[in-house]
Structures are given as C-alpha cells and as structure tokens.
C-alpha positions as CSV (number, residue, x, y, z in Angstrom):
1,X,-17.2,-11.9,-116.6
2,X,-13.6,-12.1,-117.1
3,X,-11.8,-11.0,-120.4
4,X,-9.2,-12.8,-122.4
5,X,-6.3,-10.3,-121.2
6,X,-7.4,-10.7,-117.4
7,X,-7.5,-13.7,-118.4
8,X,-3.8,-13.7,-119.6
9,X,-2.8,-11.9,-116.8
10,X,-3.9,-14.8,-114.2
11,X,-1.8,-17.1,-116.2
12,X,1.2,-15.0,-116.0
13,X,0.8,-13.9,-111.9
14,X,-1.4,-17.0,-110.6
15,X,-2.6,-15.7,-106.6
16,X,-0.1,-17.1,-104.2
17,X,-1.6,-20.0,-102.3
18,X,-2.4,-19.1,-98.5
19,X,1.0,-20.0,-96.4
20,X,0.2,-23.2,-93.9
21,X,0.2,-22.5,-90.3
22,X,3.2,-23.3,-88.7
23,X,3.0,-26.0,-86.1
24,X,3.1,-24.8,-82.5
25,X,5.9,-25.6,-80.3
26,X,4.4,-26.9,-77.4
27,X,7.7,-27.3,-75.6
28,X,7.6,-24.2,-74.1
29,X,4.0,-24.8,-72.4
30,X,5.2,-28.2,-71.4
31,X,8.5,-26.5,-70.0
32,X,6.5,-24.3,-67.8
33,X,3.6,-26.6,-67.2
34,X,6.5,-28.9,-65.2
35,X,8.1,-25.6,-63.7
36,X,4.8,-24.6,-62.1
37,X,3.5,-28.0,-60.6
38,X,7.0,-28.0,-59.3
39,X,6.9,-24.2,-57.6
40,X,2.9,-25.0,-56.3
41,X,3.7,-28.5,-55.2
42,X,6.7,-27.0,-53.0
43,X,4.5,-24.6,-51.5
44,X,2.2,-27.3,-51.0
45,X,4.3,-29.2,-49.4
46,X,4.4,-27.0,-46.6
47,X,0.9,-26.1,-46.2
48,X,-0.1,-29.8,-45.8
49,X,2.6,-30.2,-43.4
50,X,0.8,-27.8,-41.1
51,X,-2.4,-29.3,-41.7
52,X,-1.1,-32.4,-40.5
53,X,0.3,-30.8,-37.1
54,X,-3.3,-28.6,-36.4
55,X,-0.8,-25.6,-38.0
56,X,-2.6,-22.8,-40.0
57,X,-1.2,-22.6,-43.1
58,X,0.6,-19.2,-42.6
59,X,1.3,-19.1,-39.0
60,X,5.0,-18.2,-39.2
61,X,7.7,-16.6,-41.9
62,X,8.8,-19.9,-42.5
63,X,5.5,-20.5,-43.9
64,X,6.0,-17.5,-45.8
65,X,9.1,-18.5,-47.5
66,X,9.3,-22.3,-47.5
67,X,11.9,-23.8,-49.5
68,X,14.8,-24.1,-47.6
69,X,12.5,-26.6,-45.6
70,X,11.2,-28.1,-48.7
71,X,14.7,-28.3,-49.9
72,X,15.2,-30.7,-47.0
73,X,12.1,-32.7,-47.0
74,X,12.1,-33.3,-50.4
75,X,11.3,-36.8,-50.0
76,X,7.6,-35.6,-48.8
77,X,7.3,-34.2,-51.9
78,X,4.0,-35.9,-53.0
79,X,2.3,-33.9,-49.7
80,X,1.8,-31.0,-51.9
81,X,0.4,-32.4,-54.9
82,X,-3.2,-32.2,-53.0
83,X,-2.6,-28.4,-53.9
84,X,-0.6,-27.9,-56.5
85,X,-2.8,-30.2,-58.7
86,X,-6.2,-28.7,-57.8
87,X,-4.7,-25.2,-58.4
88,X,-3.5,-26.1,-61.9
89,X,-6.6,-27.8,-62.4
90,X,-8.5,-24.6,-62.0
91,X,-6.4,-22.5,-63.5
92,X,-6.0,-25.0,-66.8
93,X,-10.0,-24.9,-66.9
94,X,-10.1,-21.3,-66.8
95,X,-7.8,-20.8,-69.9
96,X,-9.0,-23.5,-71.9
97,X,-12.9,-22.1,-71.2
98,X,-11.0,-19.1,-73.4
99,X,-8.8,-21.0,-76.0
100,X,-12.3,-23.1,-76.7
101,X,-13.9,-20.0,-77.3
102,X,-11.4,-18.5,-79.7
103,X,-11.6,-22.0,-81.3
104,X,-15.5,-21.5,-81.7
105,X,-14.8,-18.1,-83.3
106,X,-12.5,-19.7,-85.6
107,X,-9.6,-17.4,-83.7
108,X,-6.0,-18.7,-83.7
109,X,-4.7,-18.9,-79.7
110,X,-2.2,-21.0,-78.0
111,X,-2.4,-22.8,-75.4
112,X,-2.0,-22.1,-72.0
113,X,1.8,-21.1,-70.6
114,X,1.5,-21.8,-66.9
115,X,3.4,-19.2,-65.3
116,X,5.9,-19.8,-61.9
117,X,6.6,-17.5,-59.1
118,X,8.0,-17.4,-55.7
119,X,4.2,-16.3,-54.3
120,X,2.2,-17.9,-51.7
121,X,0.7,-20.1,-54.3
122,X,4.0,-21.1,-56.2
123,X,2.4,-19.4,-59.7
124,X,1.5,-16.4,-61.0
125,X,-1.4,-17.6,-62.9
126,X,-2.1,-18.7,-66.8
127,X,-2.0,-17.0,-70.0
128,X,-2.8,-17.6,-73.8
129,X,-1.8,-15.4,-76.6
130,X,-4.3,-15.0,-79.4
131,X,-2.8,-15.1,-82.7
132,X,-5.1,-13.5,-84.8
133,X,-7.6,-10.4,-84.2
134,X,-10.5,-10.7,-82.4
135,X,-12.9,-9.3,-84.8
136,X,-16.3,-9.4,-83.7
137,X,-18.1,-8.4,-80.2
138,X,-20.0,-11.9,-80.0
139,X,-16.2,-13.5,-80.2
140,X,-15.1,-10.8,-77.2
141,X,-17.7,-11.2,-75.2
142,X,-17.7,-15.2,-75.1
143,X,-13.7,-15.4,-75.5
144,X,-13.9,-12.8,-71.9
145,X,-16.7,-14.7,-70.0
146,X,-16.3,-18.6,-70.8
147,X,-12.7,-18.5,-69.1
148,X,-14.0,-17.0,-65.9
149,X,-16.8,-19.3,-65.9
150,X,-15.3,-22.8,-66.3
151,X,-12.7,-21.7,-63.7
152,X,-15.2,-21.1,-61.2
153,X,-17.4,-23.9,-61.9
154,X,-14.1,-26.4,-61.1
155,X,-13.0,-24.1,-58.2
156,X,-16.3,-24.3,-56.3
157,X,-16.3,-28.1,-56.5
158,X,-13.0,-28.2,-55.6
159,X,-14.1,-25.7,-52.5
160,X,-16.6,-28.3,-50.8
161,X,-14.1,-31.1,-51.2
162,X,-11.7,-29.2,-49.3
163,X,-13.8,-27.5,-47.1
164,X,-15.3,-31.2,-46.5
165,X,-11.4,-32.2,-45.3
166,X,-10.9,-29.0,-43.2
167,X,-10.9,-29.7,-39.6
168,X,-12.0,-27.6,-37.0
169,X,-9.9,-27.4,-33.3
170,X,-11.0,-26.3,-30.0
171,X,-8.8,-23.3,-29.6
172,X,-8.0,-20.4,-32.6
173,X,-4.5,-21.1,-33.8
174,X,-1.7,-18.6,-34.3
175,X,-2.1,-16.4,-38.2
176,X,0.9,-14.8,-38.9
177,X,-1.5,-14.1,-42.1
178,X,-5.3,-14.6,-42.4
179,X,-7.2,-15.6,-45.4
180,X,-10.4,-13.9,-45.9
181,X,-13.3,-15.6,-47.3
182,X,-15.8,-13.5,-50.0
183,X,-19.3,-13.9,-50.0
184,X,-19.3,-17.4,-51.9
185,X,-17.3,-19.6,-49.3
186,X,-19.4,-17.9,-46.4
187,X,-22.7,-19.1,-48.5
188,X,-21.2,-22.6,-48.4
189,X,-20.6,-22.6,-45.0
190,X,-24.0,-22.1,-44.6
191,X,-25.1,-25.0,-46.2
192,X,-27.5,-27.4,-44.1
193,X,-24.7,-30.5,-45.3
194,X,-23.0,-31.8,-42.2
195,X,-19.5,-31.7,-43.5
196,X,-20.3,-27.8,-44.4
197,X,-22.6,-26.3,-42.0
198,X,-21.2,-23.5,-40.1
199,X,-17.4,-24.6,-40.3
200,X,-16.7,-21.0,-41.6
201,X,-17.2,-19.3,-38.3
202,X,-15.3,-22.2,-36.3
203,X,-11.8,-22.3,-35.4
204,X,-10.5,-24.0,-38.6
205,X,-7.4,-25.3,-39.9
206,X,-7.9,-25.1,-44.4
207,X,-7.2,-28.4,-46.1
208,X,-4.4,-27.8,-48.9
209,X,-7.3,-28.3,-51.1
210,X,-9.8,-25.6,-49.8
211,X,-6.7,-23.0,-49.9
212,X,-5.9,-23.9,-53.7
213,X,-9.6,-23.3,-54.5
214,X,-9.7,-20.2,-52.4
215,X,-6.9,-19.1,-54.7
216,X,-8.4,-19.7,-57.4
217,X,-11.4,-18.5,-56.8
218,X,-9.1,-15.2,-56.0
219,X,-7.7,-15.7,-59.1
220,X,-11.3,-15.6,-60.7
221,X,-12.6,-12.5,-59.1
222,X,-9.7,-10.4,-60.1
223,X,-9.7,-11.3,-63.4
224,X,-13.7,-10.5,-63.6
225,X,-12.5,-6.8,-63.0
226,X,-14.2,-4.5,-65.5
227,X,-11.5,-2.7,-66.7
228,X,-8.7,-2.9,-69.2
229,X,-7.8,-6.1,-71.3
230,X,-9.0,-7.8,-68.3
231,X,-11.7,-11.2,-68.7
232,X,-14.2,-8.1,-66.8
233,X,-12.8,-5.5,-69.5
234,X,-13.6,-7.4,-72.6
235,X,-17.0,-8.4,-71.5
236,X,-17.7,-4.6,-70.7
237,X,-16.1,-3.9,-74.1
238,X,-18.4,-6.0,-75.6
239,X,-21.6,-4.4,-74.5
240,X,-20.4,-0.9,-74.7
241,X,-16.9,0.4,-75.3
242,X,-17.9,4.2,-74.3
243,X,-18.8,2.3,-71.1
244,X,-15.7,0.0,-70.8
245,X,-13.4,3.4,-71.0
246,X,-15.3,5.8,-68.6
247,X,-15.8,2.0,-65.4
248,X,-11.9,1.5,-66.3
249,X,-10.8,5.0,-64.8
250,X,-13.6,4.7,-62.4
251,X,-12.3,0.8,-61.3
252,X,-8.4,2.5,-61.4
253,X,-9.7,4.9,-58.6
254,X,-11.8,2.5,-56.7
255,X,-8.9,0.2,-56.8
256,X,-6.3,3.4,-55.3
257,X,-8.6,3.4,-52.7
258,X,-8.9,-0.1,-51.8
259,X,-5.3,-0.6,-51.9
260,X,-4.8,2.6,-49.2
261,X,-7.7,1.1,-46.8
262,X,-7.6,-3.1,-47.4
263,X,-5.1,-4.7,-49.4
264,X,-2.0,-3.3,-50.8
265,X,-2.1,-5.8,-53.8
266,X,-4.9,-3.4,-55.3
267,X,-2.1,-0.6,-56.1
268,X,-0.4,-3.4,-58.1
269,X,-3.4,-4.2,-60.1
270,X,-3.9,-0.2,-60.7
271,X,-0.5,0.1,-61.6
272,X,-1.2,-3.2,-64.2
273,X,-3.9,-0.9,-65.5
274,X,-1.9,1.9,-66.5
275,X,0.3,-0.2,-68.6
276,X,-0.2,0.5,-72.6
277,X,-0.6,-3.1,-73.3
278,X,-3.5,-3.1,-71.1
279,X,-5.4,-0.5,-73.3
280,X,-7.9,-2.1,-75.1
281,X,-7.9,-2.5,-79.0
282,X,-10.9,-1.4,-81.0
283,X,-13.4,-3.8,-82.2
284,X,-15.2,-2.4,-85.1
285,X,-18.7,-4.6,-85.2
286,X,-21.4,-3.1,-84.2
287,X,-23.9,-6.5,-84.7
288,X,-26.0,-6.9,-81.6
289,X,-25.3,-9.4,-79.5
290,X,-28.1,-12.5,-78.8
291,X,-29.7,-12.8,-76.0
292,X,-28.5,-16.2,-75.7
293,X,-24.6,-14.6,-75.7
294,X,-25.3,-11.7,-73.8
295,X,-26.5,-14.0,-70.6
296,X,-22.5,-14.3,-70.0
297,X,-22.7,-11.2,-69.1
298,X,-24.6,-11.4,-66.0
299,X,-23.4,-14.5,-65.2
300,X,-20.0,-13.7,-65.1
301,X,-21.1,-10.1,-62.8
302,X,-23.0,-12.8,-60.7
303,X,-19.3,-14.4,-60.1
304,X,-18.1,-11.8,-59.9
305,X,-19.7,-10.4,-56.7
306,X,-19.9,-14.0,-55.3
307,X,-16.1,-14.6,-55.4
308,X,-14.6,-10.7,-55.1
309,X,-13.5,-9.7,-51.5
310,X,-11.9,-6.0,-50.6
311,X,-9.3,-7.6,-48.0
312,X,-8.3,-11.0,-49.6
313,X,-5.7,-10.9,-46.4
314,X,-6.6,-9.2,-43.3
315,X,-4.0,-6.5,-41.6
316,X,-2.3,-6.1,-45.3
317,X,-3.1,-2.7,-46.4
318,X,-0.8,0.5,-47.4
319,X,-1.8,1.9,-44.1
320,X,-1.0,-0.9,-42.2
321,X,2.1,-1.4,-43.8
322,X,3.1,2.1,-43.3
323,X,2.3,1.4,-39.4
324,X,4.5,-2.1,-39.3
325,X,7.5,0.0,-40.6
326,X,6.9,2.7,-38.3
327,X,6.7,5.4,-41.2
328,X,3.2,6.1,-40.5
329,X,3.7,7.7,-37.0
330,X,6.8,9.7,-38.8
331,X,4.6,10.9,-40.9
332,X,2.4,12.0,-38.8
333,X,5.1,13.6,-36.4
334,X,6.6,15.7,-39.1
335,X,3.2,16.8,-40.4
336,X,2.2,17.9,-36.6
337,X,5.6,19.7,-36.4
338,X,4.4,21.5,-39.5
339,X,1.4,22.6,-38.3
C-alpha cells in the first residue's frame, strides 16, 4: 500500500511516459530493393540470352562479366526479369519468414535491405536487423528456422517451373563453369512427371528460372550452416548453446577443408565465421522448448541436407585454383628441391 509521502513524491516526479517508436525509413530498403532487381535483372539478361541460342549459361568470360553487353542491349532488358524476379522472390520470402517471426515474439526488426553485387547472381543476398534483444530460446529458435523454411518452400516451386522450361539438346554444350545440383534437384529429376523425369542427367541448357532457384536454394543451404549467428547457428543455439560453440569450431574446420578439396568459397564463409560480430550473444532462458517448436528443428536439418552440396561449382577449388595459376607445380618444385 502506498503512503501519503510516496504518495507526494509521485506527484512531484510523475514516471516518464514510454518514448513512441520512431517510424522506419523505408527509403533505404526501397533504394536497394530497385538497385538489386536492377544488378539481378542485368545478369539475367544475359543468361536468358543464352538460353535462347541453346548457350549454357556460363560458357564463356563474357558470361562471367556481362555488363558491357548488357550495357548495349539494354533495350532487352525485360529478358532478365524471368530471373531477377524469382530470385528476389525467394530471397524476400526467406527474410520475411524471419521478420514474421520476430513479429510473433513481439521483437522489433526491419525489413529486408536487399543487398547488390557484381556476383553471378547480381546480389549478395538479404538481411534484417533486429532492433530489440532476442530474449527467449522459443523466439531464437523460430526467428532462425521460419526464414530458411519459407525460402525453400518458394525456391522448390520455383525449381519445377524452371526445370519444366529447361530444354534438353542432343550434344553437351561448352561450361566454362558448371553448376552442380545437391541432392534435392537430383530427387526432382527423378520424378515419374514427364516434364521432370530424368532431365538431370541429360544434356541440358537451365531456364533463367531453374538457375535463380538453384541460387536460392544455395543461398538456403548456406545459411542452414550450424555455426555462428548463422539461421543453422541460432537454431543450434537454441537447443543447446554448449553444443552450438563446440559444432561452430568443428563446422570452421570442416569448412577449411572443403574449401582446400571443392569449393574455394568455403574459406570465405570460415573467414565470415571468425568475424566478432558473428559470435553469438547469450540468451539467458532456460524454458524448454515445445514439441510443437522444436519440430523446426529437424525440419530445417532435413533442408538442410536436401539443399547443401560440397562443390556448388565443379573445378573451383583452392587446389585447383593453385593449378590454373601454375603455383601449384611451383610449389611443388621448390618443396622437391628441398628435399
């Protein structure tokens, strides 16, 4: 019960009412939103332009590094929306799956910045920034998996439409760079469906489509890794932070060797993981999760194996880039004449 002095003293100091949220300035995302269907829909551009002409989609540098020809075919610039569009599609999905969790957990988040890049996909990917702490395990766990999952749901439709407008040839064309499918596209190849069955394993030249969705799914697998801040490290995190710190250093030397032996990308992604901000904060409740929540978990390690691949490119390992460049043999020589 309050006394007259406390009483007295409210009067005098009354609590300061709780400041209003300030509004969100949504120029920014809608800056970078136009940016990146710009950057993707130039790369697109080209890739449909070799699916047209029975091209693969990275048969020569030019394909590597297209703008100077999109600069000049500008006004077939509605040939890469097919691309651009159901990569931003998938990639919106995915980060809204996590700013409508943060919004079920009553957690203040932005919404997505789309990010551009001069990368074989025109983007870098999405991000959101949480504004407030994530507080409870339940909140990590569903925040980590629901991205991830309504990425891939939109990704594997996306998947059979392209795969559906793929078109197979009677001779293998020239790769300069091949795309390797994971287990997932390989199932749905296998398919008894006519416009599926087997097209996997035929000379095929990829729709625009089916090479945005095998992005994404890229995009989704990586992610899924269970390690750090990534969508795979908060989910561990959730279940078992002892675990989440001893599978981080275990994923960081996995990914080391992956990176030496399949795909040089991996060092970059180990190098990601050593950054501080990819430390993981501490989150102090210790409620157990339900069994209804916890079912993300699997899910998303179900997706996970489904879409992860260790060679997303074939021939694009440290090694073999030490053997395009010739240091490999020097290497070798001078350790021989050491010996």
């Amino acid at each position: 019960m309050a006394t007259p002095a406390m009483l007295q003293e409210d009067r005098r100091s009354p609590p300061a009412p709780p400041r209003p949220a300030k509004p969100e300035r949504l120029w920014i995302q809608a800056l970078l939103l136009l940016v990146t269907l710009f950057s993707t829909t130039m790369v697109g551009m080209r890739y449909m332009a070799n699916f047209q002409q029975g091209i693969f989609p990275l048969a020569s540098d030019a394909d590597i590094f297209p703008y100077r020809w999109d600069m000049a075919n500008l006004s077939h610039f509605t040939l890469g929306l097919p691309f651009s569009l159901t990569l931003l599609g998938i990639l919106l999905t995915h980060e809204f799956g996590h700013y409508f969790a943060c919004r079920g957990f009553g957690i203040r988040a932005t919404l997505p910045y789309l990010l551009p890049a001069p990368s074989l996909s025109g983007t870098a990917g999405a991000v959101i920034r949480l504004k407030s702490r994530v507080k409870s395990r339940a909140a990590l766990l569903a925040i980590g998996a629901l991205g991830p999952i309504a990425g891939f749901v939109v990704a594997v439709v996306m998947a059979c439409v392209g795969l559906a407008l793929s078109k197979t040839v009677a001779v293998e064309p020239t790769k300069l760079v091949t795309f390797n499918s994971p287990l997932l596209l390989k199932l749905l190849s296998t398919l008894p469906i006519a416009a599926f069955h087997g097209r996997l394993s035929a000379p095929l030249i990829w729709h625009p489509i089916f090479i945005a969705s095998w992005i994404g799914i890229l995009i989704t697998s990586l992610n899924l890794i269970p390690a750090g801040q990534l969508d795979g490290g908060h989910i561990l995190y959730s279940i078992s932070p002892r675990l989440h710190g001893i599978i981080t250093y275990a994923v960081m030397a996995l990914l080391v060797f992956l990176g030496v032996e399949y795909w040089l990308g991996w060092l970059l992604w180990t190098a990601l993981l050593c950054l501080p901000g990819m430390r993981h904060p501490t989150v102090k409740d210790t409620e157990h999760l339900s069994p209804t929540l916890l079912l993300l978990a699997p899910i998303a390690l179900l997706i996970l194996i489904l879409t992860a691949t260790p060679e997303p490119f074939s021939h694009s390992s440290l090694i073999d880039v030490l053997h395009k460049s010739g240091l490999l043999e020097w290497i070798r020589h001078h350790l021989h004449l050491g010996h």
